[in-house]
N, C-alpha and C positions, 0 to 999 in steps of 0.2 A: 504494500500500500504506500504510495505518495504523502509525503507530509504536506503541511499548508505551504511551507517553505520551497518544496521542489516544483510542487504546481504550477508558480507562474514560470520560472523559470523553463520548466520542457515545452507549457504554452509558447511562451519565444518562440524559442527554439522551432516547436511546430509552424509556429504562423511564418518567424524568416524562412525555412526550408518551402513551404506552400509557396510563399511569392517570388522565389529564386526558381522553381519548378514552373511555376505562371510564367515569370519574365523569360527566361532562359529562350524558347522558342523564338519569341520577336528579338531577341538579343542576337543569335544565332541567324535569325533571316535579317533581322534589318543593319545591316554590312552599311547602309547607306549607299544604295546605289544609286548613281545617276541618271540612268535612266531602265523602264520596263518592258517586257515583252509581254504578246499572249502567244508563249510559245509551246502549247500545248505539253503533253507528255513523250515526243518524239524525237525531243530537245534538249540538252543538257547545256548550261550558261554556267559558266566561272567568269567571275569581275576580279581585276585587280585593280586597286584603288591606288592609295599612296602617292598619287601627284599624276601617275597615267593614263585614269584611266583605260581600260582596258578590257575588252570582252574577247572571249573565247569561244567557239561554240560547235559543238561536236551531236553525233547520232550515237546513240547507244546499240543500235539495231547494227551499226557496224557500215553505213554507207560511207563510201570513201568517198571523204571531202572534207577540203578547211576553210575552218571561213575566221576571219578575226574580227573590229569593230574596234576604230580608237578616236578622242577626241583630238581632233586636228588644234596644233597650236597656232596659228594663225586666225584671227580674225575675220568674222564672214558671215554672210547669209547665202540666201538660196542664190544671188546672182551672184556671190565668188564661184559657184561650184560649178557650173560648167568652165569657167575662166580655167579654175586649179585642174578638173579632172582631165583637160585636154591638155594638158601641158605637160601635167603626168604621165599621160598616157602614150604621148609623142617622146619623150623623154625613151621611157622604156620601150616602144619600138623604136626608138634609131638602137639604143641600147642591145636589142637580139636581132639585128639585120642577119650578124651571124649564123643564126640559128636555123633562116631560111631554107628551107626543102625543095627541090622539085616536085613541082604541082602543087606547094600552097600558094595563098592567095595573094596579090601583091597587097590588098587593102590590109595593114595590117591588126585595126577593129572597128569595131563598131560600138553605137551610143544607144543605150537603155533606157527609159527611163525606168524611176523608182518613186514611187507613188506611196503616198499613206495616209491618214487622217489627221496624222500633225507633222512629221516627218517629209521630204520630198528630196530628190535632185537625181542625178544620175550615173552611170556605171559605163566603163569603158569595157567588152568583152574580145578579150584575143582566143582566138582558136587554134590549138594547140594540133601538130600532125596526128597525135593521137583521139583528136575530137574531144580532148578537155577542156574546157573554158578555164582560164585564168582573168578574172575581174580584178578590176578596182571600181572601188562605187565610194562615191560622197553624197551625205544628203545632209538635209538642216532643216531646224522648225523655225529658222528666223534669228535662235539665237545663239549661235557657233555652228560648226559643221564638225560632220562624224565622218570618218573614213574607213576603210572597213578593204578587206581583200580575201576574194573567195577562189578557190581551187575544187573543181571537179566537174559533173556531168552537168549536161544543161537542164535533165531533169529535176536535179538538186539546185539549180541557181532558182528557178522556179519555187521554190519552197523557201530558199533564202528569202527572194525577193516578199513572198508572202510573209514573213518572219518582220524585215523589214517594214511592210505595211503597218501592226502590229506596233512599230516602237514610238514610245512618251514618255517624257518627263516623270522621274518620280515626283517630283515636287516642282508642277509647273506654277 
């Protein structure tokens, strides 16, 4: 049996342990991310924070493809980003001229857009001999722009781009 003396004391005790078990969850999810997805269960997202931001984002079913997602340091809105993505984009093809094959294309890509509800701008895709898309894609809701780089099928860029539609502000 408890004395009067022990009782409040394990009360504590019980009630910190209850509200460390209550918090712990939102402590655990809320990392403070900068921004969210609805990216169903087919999607796996690791943020790294610390001054980089920085998204990861992988299939657990095992489809081969990368895609990453960073905030661009540079200042901008939806009209820097065809300005940057083309420049980039031209950049890295003059960069792999070498790389050119007999029988690819001389164009070396093409412009996407990337459409969302708060999100917008668009993706430069180069077609690889092997028929893998290598993207770069920038978009913005007005206030910075996001850059982001995907590797694989174009069936999977299609699910990106969905993914994509999908992103806001955690704390707009």
């Amino acid at each position: 049996m408890l004395s009067s003396k022990q009782t409040p004391v394990l009360l504590m005790k019980f009630l910190t342990l209850l509200v460390l078990l209550l918090l712990s969850p939102l402590a655990a999810a809320g990392e403070s991310w900068p921004l969210k997805f609805d990216a169903g269960p087919g999607w796996e997202i690791q943020y790294k924070g610390e001054g980089i931001d920085f998204f990861s984002f992988t299939r657990p079913k095992g489809e081969n493809l990368i895609f990453t997602l960073n905030r661009w340091p540079a200042q901008g809105g939806p009209d820097q980003v065809p300005v940057y993505l083309r420049k980039i984009a031209d950049s890295y093809s003059e960069s792999t001229t070498w790389f050119t094959l007999p029988g690819m294309t001389k164009k070396k890509y093409e412009i996407d857009s990337v459409s969302g509800d708060v999100f917008s701008g668009e993706a430069a895709l180069f077609e690889a001999f092997d028929k893998t898309l290598l993207v770069i894609v920038m978009v913005s809701d007005g206030d910075g722009i996001w850059q982001g780089q995907y590797s694989g099928s174009k069936a999977m860029w299609g699910e990106v781009k969905k993914l994509l539609g999908t992103m806001q502000r955690t704390n707009p």
